[in-house]
VODRENTI-38180 format. One record per residue: residue in one letter; x, y, z of N, C-alpha, C in turn; residue number from 1. Coordinates in Angstrom, 2 decimals, padded with zeros to 5 digits. Example, Ala and Ser with C-alpha at 12.3 -4.5 7.8 and 13.67 -1.06 7.14 Angstrom:
BEGIN
 rest      nX      nY      nZ     caX     caY     caZ      cX      cY      cZ  nr
    A  013.19 -005.69  007.80  012.30 -004.50  007.80  013.20 -003.30  007.80   1
    S  012.85 -002.25  007.08  013.67 -001.06  007.14  012.90  000.03  007.87   2
***
This chain:
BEGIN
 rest      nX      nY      nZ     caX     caY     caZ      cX      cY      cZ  nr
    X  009.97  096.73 -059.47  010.32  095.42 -059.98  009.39  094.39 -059.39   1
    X  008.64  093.60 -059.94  007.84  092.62 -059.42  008.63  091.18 -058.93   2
    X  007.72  090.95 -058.13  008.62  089.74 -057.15  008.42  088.48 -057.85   3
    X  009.24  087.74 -057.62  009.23  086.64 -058.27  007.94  085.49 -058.07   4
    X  007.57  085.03 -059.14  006.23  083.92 -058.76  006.84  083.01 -057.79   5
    X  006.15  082.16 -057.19  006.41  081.11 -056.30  006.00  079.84 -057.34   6
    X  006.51  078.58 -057.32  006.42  077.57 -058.44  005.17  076.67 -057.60   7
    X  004.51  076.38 -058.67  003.21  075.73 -058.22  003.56  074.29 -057.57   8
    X  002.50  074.45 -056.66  002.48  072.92 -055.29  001.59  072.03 -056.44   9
    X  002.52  070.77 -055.89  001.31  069.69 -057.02  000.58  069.05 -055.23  10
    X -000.49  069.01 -055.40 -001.33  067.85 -054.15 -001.71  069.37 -053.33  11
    X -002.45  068.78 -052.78 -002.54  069.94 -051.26 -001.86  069.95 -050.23  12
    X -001.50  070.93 -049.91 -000.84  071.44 -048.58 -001.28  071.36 -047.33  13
    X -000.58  071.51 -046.27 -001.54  071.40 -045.22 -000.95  072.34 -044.06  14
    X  000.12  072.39 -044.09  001.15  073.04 -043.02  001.66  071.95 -041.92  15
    X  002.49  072.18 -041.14  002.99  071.53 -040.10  001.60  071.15 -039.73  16
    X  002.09  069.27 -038.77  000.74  069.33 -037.84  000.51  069.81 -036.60  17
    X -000.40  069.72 -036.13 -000.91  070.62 -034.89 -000.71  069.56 -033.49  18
    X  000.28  069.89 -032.63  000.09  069.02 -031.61 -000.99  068.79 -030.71  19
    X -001.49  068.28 -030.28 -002.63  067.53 -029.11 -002.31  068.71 -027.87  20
    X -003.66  068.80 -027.67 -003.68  069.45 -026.21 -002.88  069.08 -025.04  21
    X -002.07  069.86 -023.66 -001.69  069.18 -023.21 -002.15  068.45 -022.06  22
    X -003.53  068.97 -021.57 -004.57  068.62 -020.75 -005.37  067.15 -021.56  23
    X -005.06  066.64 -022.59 -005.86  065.70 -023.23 -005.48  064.76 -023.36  24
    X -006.84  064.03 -022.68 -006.28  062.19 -022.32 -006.40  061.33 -023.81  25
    X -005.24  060.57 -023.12 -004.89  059.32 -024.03 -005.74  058.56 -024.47  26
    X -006.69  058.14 -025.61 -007.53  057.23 -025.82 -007.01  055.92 -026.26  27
    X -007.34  055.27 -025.67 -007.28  053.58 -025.08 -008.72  052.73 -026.20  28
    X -008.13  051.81 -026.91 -009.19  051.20 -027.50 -008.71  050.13 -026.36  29
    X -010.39  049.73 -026.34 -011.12  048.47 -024.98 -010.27  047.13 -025.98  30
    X -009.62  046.13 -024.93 -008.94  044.91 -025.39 -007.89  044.60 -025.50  31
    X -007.35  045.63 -025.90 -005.85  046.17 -026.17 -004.87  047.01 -025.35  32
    X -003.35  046.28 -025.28 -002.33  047.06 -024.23 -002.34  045.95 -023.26  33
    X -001.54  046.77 -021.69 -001.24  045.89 -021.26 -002.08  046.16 -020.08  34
    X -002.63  047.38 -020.14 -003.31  047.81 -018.87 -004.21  046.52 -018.47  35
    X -004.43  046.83 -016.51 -005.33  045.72 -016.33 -006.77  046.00 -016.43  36
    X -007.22  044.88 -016.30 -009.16  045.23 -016.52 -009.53  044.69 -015.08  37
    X -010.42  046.05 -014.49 -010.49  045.40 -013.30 -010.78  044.14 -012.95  38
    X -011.93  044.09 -013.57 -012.79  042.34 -013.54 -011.79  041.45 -013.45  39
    X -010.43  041.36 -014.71 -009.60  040.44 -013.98 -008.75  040.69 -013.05  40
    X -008.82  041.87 -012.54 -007.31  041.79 -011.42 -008.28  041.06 -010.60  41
    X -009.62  041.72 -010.05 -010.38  041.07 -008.77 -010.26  039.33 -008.79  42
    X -010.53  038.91 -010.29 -010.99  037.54 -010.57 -009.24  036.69 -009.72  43
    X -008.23  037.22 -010.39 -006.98  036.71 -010.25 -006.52  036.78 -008.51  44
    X -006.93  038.04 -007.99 -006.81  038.53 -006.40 -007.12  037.19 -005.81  45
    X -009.12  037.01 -006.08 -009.73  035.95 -005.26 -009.22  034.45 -005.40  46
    X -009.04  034.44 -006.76 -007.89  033.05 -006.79 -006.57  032.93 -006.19  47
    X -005.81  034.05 -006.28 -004.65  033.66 -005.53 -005.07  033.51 -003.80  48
    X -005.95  033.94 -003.27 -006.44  034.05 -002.26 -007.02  032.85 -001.92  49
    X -007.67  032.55 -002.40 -008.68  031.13 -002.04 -007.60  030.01 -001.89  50
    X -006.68  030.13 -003.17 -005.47  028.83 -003.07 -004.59  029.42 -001.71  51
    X -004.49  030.37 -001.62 -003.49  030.52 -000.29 -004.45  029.45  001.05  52
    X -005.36  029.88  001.04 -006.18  029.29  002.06 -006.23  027.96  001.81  53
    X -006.41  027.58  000.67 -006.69  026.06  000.98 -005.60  025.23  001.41  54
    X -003.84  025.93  000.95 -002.66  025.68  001.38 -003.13  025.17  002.84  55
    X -003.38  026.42  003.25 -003.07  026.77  004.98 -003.66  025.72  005.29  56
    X -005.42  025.64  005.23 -006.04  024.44  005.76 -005.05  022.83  005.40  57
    X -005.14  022.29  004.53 -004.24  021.10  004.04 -002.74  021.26  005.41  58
    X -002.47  021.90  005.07 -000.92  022.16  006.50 -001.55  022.13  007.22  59
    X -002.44  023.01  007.62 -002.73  022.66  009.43 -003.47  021.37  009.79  60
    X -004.02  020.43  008.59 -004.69  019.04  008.80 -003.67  018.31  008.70  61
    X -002.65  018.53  008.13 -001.46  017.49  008.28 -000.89  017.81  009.48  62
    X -000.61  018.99  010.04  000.13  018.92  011.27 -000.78  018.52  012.41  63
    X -001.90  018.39  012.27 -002.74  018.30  013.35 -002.79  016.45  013.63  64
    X -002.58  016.06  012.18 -003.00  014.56  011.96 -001.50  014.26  012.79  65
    X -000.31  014.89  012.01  001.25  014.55  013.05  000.67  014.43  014.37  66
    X  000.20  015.53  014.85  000.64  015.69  015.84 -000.49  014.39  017.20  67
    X -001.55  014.59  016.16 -002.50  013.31  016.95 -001.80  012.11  016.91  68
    X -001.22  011.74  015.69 -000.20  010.36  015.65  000.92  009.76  017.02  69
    X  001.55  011.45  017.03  002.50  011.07  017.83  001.74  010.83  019.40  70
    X  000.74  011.86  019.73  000.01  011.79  021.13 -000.09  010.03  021.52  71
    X -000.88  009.65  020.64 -001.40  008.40  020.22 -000.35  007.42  020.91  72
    X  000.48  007.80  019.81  001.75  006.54  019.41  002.72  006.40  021.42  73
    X  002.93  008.05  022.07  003.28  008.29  023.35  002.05  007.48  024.26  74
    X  000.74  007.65  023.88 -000.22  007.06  024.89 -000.26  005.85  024.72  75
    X -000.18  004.97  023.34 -000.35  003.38  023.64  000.78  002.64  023.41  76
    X  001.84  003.17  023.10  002.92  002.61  022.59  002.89  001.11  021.98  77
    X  002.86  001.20  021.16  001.77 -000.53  020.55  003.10 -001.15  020.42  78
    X  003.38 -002.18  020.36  004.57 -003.57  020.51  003.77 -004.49  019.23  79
    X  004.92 -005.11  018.58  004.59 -005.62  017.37  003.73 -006.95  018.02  80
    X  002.97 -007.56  016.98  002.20 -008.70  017.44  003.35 -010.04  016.63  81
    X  003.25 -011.13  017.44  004.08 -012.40  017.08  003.24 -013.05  016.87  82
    X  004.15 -013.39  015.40  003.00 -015.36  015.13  004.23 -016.56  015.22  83
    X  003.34 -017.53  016.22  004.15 -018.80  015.70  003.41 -019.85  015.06  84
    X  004.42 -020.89  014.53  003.69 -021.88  013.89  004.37 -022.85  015.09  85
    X  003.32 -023.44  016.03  003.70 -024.31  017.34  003.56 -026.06  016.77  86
    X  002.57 -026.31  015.97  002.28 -027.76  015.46  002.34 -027.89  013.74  87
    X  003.01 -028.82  013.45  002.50 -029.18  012.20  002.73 -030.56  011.97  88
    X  001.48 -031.37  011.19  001.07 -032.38  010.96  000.95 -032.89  009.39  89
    X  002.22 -033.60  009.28  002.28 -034.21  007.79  001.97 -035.44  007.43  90
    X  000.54 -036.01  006.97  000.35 -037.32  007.24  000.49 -037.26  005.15  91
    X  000.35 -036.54  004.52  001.10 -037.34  002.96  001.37 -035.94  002.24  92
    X  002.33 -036.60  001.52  003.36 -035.67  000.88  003.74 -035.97 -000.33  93
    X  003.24 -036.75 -001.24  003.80 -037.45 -002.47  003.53 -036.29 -003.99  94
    X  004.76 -036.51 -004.74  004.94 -035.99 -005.70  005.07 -036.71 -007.11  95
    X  003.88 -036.63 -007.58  004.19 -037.31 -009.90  004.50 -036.73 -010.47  96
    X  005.80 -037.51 -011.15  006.38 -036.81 -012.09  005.70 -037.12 -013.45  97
    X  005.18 -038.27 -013.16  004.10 -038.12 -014.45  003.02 -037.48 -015.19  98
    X  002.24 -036.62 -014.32  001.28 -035.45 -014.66  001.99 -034.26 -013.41  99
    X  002.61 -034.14 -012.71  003.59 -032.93 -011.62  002.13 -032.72 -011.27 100
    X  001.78 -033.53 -010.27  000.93 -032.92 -009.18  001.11 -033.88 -007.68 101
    X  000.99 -032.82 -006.97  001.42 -033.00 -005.15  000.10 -033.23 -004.97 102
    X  000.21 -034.70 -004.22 -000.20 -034.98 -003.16 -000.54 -034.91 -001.83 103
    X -001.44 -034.28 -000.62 -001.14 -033.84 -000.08 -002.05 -033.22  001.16 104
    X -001.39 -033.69  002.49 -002.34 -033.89  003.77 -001.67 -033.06  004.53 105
    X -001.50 -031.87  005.16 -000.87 -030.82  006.03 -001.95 -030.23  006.99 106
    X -001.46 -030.30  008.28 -002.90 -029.65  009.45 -001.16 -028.19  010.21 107
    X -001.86 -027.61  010.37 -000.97 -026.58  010.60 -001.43 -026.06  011.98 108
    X -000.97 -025.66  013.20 -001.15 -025.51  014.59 -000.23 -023.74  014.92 109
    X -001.10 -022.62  014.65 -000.66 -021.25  015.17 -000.92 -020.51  015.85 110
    X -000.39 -019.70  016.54 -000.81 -018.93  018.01 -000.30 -017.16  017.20 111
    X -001.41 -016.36  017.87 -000.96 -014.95  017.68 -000.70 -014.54  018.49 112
    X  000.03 -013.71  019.05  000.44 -013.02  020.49  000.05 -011.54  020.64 113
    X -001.15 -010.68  020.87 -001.31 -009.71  021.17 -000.88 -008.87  022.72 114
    X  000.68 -008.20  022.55  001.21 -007.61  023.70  000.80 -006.64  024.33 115
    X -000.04 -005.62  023.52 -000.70 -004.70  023.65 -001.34 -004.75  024.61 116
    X -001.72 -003.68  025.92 -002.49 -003.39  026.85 -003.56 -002.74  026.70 117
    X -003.93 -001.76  025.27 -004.62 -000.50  025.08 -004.82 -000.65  023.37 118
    X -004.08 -001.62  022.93 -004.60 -001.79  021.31 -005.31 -003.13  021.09 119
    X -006.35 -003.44  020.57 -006.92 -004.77  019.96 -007.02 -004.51  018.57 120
    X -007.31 -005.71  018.33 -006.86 -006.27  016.92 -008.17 -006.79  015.96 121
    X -008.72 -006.15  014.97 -009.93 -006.75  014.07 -009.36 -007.47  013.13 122
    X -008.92 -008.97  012.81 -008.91 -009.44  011.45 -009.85 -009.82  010.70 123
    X -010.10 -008.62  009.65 -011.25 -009.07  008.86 -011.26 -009.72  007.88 124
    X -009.95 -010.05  007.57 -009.55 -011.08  006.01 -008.20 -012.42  006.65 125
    X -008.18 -013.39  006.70 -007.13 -014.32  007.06 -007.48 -015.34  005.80 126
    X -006.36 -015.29  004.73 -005.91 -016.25  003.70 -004.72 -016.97  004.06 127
    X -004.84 -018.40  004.14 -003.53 -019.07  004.60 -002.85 -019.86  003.23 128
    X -002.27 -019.70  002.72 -001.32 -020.44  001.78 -000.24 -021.77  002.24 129
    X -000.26 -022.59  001.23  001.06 -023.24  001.80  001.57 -023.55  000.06 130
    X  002.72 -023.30  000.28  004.05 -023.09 -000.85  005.01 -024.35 -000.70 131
    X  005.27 -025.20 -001.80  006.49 -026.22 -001.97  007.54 -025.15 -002.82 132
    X  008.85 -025.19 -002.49  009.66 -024.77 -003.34  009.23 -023.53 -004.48 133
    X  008.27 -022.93 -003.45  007.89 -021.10 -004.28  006.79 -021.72 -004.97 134
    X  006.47 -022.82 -005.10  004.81 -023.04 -005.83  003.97 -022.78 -004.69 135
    X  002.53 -021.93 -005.18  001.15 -022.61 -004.37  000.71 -023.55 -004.69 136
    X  000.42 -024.85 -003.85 -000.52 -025.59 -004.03 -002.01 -025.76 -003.14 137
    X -001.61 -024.99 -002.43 -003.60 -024.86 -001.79 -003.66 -023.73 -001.02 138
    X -004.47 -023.26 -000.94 -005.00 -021.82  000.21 -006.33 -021.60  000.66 139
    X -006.49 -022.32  001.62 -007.68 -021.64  002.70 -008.07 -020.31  003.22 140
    X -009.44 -019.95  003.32 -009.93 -018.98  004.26 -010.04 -018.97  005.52 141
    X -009.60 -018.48  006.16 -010.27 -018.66  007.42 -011.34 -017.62  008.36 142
    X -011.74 -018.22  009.51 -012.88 -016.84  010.05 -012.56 -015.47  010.72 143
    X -012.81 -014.72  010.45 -012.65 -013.20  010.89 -012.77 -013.01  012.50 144
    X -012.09 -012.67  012.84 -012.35 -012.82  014.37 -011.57 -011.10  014.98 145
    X -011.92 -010.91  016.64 -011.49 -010.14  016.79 -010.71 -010.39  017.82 146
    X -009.17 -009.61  018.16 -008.43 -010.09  019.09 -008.18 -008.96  020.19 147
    X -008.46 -008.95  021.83 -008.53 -008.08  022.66 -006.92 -008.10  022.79 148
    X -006.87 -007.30  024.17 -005.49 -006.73  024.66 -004.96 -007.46  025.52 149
    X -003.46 -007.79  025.08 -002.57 -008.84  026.22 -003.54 -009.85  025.95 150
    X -003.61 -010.62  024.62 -004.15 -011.88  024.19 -003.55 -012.35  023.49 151
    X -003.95 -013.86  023.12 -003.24 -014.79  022.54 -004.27 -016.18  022.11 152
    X -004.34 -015.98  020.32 -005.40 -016.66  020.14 -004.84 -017.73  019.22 153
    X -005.70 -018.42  018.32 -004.63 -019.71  017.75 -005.74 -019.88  016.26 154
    X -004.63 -020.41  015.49 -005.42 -020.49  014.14 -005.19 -022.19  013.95 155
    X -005.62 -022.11  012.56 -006.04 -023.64  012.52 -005.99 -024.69  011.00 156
    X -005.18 -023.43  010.39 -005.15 -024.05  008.64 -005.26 -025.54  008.27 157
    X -005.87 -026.39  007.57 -005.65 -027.23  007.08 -005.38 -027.27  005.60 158
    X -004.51 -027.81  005.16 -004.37 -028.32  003.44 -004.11 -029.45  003.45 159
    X -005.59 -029.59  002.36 -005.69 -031.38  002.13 -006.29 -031.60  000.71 160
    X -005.43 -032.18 -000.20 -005.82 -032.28 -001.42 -005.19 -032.73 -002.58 161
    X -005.07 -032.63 -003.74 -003.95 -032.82 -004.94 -004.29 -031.30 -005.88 162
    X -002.54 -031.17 -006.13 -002.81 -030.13 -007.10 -001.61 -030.02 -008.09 163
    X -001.86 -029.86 -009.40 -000.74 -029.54 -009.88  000.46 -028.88 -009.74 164
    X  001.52 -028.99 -009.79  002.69 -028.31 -009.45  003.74 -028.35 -010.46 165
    X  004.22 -027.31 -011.39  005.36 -027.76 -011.94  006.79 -027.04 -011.83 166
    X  007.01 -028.32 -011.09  008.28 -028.60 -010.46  009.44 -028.49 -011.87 167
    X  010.51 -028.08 -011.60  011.87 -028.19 -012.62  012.39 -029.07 -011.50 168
    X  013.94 -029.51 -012.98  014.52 -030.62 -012.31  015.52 -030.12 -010.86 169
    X  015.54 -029.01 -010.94  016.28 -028.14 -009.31  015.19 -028.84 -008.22 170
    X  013.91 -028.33 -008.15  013.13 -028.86 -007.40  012.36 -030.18 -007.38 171
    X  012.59 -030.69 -008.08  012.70 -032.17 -008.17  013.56 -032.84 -007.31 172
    X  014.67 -032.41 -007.50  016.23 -032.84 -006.70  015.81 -032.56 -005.88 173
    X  015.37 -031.21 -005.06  015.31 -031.18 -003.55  014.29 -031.25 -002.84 174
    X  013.00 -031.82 -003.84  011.93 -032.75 -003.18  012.61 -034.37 -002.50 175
    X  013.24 -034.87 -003.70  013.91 -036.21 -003.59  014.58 -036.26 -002.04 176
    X  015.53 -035.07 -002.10  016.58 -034.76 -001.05  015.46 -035.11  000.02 177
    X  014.55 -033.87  000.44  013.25 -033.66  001.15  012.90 -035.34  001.76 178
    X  012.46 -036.42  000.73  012.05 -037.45  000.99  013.00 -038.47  001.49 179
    X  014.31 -038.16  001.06  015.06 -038.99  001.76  015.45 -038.79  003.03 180
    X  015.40 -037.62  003.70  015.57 -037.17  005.27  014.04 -037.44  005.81 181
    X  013.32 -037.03  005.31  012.07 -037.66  005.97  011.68 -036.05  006.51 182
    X  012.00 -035.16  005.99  011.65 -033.66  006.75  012.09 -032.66  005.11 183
    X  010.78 -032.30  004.97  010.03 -031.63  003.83  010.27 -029.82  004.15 184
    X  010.50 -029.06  003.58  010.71 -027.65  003.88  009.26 -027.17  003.41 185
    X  008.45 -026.74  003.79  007.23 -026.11  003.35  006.89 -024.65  004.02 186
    X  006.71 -023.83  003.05  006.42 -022.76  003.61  004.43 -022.23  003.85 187
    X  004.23 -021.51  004.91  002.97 -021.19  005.28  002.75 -019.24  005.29 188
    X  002.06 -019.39  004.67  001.49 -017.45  004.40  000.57 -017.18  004.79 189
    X  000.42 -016.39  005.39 -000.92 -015.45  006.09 -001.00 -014.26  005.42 190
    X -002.20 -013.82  004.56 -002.41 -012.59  003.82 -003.43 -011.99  004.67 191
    X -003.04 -010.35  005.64 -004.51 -010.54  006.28 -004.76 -008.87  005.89 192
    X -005.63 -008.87  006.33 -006.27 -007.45  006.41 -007.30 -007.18  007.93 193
    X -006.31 -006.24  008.42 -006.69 -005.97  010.05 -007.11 -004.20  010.29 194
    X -007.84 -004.20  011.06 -007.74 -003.12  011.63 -007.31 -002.92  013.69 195
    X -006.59 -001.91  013.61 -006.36 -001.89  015.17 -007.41 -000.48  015.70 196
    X -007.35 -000.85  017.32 -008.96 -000.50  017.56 -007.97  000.30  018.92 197
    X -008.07  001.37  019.01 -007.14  002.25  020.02 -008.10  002.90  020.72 198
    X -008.46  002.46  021.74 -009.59  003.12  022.89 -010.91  002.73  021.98 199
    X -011.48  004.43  021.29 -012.43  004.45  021.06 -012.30  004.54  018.75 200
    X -011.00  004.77  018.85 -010.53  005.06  017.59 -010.11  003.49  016.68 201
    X -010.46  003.68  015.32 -010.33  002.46  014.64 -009.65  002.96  013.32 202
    X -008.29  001.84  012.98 -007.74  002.84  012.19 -008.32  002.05  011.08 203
    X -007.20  002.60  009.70 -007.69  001.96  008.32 -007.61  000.58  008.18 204
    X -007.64 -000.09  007.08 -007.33 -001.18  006.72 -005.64 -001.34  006.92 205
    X -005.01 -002.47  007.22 -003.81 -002.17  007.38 -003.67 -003.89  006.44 206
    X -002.53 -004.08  005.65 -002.55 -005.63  005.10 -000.56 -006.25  005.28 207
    X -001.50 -006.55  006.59  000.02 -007.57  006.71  000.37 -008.90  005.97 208
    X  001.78 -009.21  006.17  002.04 -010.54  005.48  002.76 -011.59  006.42 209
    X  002.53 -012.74  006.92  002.82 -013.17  007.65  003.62 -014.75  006.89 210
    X  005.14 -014.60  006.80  005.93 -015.92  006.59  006.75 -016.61  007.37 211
    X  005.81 -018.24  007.13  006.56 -019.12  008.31  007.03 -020.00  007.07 212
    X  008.48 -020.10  007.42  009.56 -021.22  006.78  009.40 -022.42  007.62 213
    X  008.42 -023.45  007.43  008.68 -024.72  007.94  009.48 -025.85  007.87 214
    X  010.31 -026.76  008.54  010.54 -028.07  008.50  010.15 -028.86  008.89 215
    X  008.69 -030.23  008.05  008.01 -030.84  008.85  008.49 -031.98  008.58 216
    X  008.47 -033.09  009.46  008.80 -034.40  009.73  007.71 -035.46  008.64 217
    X  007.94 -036.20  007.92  007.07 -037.46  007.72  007.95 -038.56  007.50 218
    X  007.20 -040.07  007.96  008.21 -040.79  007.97  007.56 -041.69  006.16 219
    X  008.77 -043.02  005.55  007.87 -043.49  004.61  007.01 -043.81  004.84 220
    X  006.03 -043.74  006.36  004.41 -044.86  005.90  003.19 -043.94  006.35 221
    X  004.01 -042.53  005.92  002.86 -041.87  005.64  002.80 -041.24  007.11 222
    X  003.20 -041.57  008.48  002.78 -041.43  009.60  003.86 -040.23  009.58 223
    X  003.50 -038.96  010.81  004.11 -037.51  011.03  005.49 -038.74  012.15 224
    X  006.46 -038.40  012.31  008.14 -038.91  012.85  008.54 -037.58  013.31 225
    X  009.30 -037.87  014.64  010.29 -036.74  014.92  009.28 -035.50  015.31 226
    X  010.16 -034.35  016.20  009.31 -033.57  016.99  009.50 -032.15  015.97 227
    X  008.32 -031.60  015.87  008.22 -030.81  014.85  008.59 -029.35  016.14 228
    X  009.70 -028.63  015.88  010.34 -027.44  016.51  009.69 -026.01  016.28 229
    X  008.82 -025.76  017.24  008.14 -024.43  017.12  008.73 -023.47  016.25 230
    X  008.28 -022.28  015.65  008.96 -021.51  014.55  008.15 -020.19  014.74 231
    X  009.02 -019.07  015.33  008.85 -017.55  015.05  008.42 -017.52  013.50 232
    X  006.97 -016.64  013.11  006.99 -016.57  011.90  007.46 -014.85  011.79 233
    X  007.80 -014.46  010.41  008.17 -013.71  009.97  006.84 -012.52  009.85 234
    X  007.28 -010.82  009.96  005.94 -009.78  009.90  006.39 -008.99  008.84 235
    X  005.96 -008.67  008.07  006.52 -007.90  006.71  004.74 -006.93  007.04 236
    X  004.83 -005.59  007.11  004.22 -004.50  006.94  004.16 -003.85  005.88 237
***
């Protein structure tokens, strides 16, 4: 009896496929995956490396800078410097309400007090202001000077001139007030820029602000009346 035909394959055949050797490596196309490439692990290594270091340095210049501060601060122990305003001289003071400009003759008499034994003092910038009721109306320069240790030197502002001012009717009223007591409230500012000089060491620029709240005397004929009362000025750092 003959065996039965087998029914014809449409396409070609091929058989099961053939598995891969088991000794045979994985081929890797270059770019792709997650594997690393040496070039960048090294590149990424030396960067995380270099930033570690520059950490370290930056910390150890800050602790070094602490720690010089405090040496410093134990070796000279610096004491704040005092300003007073000892004289002031009001020979005119007049105010128009017709164009709001001050009139105006002020000589100002100040002492600095350097307590320091081991710190001196460079002022390389001294701007003196004088203020009516929160207006400026004039501001001088004065000369740069330098101040030694356990000293005490004296400044010398003058304001003399006319300048506009506009006054509201609040300060109007307490100019008036002002003129009828015969003792004017005027304030005096010192804008400076100093350096302090520690042995052999000179530090940065440092810019203090120095406010004296005055009460000066004038009588009506123009002449300074009454004893003008020395005045602690104010140190804002």
């Amino acid at each position: 009896m003959a065996e039965p035909r087998q029914p014809q394959l449409n396409g070609a055949y091929y058989g099961p496929s053939i598995p891969p050797p088991k000794n045979s490596k994985s081929y890797h196309r270059p770019g792709r995956g997650s594997s690393c490439n040496p070039l960048g692990c090294c590149c990424g290594c030396l960067c995380n490396c270099l930033w570690g270091c520059i950490c370290q340095i930056l910390i150890s210049i800050i602790v070094a800078v602490a720690i010089i501060g405090v040496i410093l601060f134990l070796i000279f122990r610096p004491n704040k410097v005092k300003f007073y305003a000892t004289d002031a001289e009001l020979t005119q003071f007049e105010f128009s309400t017709a164009n709001n400009t001050l009139y105006y003759n002020l000589a100002v008499n100040m002492t600095i007090r350097n307590p320091n034994r081991r710190i001196g003092i460079y002022y390389d910038s001294i701007e003196a202001r004088a203020l009516y009721e929160g207006q400026r109306f004039h501001s001088v320069m004065l000369d740069p000077f330098y101040q030694g240790r356990k000293n005490t030197s004296e400044l010398h502002p003058v304001f003399s001139g006319q300048h506009i001012v506009p006054l509201g009717s609040k300060e109007i009223s307490n100019y008036n007030n002002d003129r009828s007591s015969n003792l004017y409230n005027i304030e005096v500012k010192l804008y400076l820029r100093i350096r302090l000089k520690l042995g052999w060491v000179k530090s940065p620029r440092i810019k203090p602000k120095i406010e004296c709240d005055l009460q000066i005397p004038l009588d009506s004929n123009g002449r300074s009346s009454g004893t003008f009362q020395t005045k602690r000025c104010g140190l804002d750092w």
